[in-house]
Wavefront OBJ file of the C-alpha trace (Angstrom):
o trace
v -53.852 45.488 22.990
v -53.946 47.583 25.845
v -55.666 50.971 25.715
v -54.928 54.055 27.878
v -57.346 54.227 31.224
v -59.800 57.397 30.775
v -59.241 58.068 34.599
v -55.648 57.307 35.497
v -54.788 57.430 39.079
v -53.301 60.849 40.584
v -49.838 60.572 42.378
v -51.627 61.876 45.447
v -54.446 58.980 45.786
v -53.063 55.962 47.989
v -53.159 52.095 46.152
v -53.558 49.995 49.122
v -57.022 51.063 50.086
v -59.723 49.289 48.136
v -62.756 51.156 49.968
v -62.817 54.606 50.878
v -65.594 55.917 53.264
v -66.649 59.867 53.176
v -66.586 61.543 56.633
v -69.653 62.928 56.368
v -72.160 59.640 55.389
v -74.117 58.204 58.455
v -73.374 54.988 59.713
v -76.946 54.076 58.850
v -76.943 54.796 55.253
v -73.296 53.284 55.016
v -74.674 49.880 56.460
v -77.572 49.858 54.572
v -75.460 49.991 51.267
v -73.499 47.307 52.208
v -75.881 45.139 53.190
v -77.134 45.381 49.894
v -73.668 44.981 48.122
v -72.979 42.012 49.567
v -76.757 40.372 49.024
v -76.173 41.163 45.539
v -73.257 39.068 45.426
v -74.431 36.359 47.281
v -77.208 35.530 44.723
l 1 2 3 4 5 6 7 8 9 10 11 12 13 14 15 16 17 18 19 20 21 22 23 24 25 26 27 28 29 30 31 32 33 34 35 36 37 38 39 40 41 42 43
């Protein structure tokens, strides 16, 4: 069965991007979170 998605994607938002990064988050705070995404998924 396949249910309807609560959020569906708007005509206007692009498929081919997986990440999308907001123009006004420091490159610090940016790097920080991924360093700790990809720990997490390391383990």
């Amino acid at each position: 069965m396949i249910k309807d998605s609560p959020n569906p994607p708007s005509d206007s938002q692009s498929t081919d991007h997986i990440f999308t990064v907001l123009p006004n988050l420091n490159s610090e705070t940016l790097l920080a979170n991924a360093s700790q995404d990809l720990a997490s998924v390391h383990c």
